[in-house]
C-alpha positions in Angstrom: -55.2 28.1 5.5 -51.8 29.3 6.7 -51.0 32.5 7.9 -47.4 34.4 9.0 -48.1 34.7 12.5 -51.1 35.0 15.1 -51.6 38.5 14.0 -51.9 37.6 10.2 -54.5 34.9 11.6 -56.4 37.5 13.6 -56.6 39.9 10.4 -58.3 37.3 8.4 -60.6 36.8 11.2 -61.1 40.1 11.5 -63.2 39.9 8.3 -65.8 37.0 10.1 -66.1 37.5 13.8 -67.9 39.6 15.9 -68.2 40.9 19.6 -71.3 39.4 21.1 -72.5 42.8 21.4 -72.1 43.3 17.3 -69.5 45.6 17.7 -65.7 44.9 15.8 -62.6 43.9 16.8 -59.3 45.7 16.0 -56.7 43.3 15.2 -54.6 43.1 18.7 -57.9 42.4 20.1 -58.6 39.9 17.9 -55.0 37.9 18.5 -55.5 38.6 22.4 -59.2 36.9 21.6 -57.2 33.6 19.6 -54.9 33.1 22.3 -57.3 33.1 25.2 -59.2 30.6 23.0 -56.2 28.5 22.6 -55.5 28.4 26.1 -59.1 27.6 27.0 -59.2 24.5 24.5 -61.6 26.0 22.0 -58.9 26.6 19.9 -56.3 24.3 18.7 -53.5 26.0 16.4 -51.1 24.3 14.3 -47.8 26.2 15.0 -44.9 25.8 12.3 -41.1 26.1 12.8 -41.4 29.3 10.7 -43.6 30.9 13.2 -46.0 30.4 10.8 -49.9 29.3 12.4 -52.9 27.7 10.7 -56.1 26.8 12.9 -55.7 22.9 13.6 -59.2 22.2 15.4 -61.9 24.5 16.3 -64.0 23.2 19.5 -67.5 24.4 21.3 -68.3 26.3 18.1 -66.2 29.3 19.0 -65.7 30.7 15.7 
């Protein structure tokens, strides 16, 4: 899937992830959440000249 931007991404993930304590993430907290994983390797994002992002790799079962 492609999305706009990180924040479209985190929007859609909005709708499938949870904190570890059960609670829900807004959506900056959610693209703050997908960029620490990207920086930490468990995320890999496919980043488009548009500025458009899709999710390349997902490693360690983050998501």
């Amino acid at each position: 899937m492609r999305f706009d931007s990180v924040a479209d991404l985190a929007g859609w993930a909005l709708q499938h992830v949870r904190k570890p304590d059960g609670g829900l993430f807004t959506r900056d907290e959610m693209r703050r959440e997908m960029l620490r994983m990207e920086s930490k390797g468990a995320l890999v994002l496919r980043r488009y000249p548009s500025g458009a992002v899709s999710i390349a790799e997902v490693r360690r079962g983050c998501l």
